[in-house]
N, C-alpha and C positions, 0 to 999 in steps of 0.2 A: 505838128509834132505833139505841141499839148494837146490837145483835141485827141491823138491816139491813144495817149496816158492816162486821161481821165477817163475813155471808155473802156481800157483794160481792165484798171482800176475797179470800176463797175465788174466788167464780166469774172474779174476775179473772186467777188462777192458774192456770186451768183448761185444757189445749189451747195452752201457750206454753212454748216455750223461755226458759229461764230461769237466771241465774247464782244458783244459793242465795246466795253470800256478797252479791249487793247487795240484798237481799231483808230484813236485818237490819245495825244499824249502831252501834258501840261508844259507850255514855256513858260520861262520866266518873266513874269511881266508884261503878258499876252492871253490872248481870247485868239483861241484855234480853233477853226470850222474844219471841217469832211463832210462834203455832200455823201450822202447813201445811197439814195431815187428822187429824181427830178422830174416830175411829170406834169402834166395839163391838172391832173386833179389834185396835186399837192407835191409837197419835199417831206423830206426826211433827213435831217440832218446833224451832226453829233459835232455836241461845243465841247472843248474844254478851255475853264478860266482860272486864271492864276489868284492865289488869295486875293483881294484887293479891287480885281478887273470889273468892270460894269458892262452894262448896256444903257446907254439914256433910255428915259421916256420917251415914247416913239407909239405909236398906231401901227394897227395893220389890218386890213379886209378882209382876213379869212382868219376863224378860230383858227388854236392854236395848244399842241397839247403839249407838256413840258415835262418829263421824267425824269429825275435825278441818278444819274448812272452812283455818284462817287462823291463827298464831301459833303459841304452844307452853303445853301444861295439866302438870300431876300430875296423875292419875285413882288412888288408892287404893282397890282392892278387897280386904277380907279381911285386912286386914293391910300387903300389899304393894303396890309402888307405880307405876306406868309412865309414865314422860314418852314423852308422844303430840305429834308434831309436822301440819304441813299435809300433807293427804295420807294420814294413818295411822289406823287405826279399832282399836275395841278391844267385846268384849263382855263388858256388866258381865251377870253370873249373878243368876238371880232370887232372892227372897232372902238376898241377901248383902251384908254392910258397902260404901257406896263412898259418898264422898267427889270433887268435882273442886277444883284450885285455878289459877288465870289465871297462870304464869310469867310470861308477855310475857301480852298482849292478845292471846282469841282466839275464833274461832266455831267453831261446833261445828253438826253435826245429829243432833239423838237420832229415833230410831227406838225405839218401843217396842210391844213385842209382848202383846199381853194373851189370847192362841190360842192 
């Protein structure tokens, strides 16, 4: 039954203009994912984090491009750190240290390349 809702989900997306940011919606206290396209050659997938929320340092094998729908993050790659506001994108290097941390509350859409 999930498995039918999440491909609806999908085909409902499909052929429509669409706001990414009302497509995901901030909780209290929490880091929300929605997949968008899940494919062999990458995902696409839209965060929202609540003021405060992180992601650890973590690695990953495929770049990774990171758009800021709404608010303002740290994104820490390698050491060093960039406050990314609405509007601004950044790409994190495939394996390499990164980190994000929620300044204010914000959404974001990752793009991830696995080609």
């Amino acid at each position: 039954m999930a498995q039918n809702k999440k491909q609806k989900d999908v085909e409902n997306l499909e052929a429509r203009t669409i706001k990414l940011s009302d497509l995901i919606h901030y909780q209290t206290g929490s880091v929300v994912s929605r997949s968008i396209i899940t494919k062999k050659a990458g995902t696409v997938t839209l965060f929202a984090f609540d003021e405060g929320q992180q992601l650890s340092e973590h690695r990953a094998p495929f770049d990774a491009l990171v758009y800021v729908l709404d608010g303002e993050t740290e994104i820490t790659i390698s050491g060093n750190s960039y406050r990314l506001r609405a509007g601004e994108m950044i790409i994190m290097p495939a394996n390499k240290s990164h980190a994000l941390k929620a300044i204010r509350q914000f959404k974001m859409l990752l793009i991830m390349v696995r080609s």
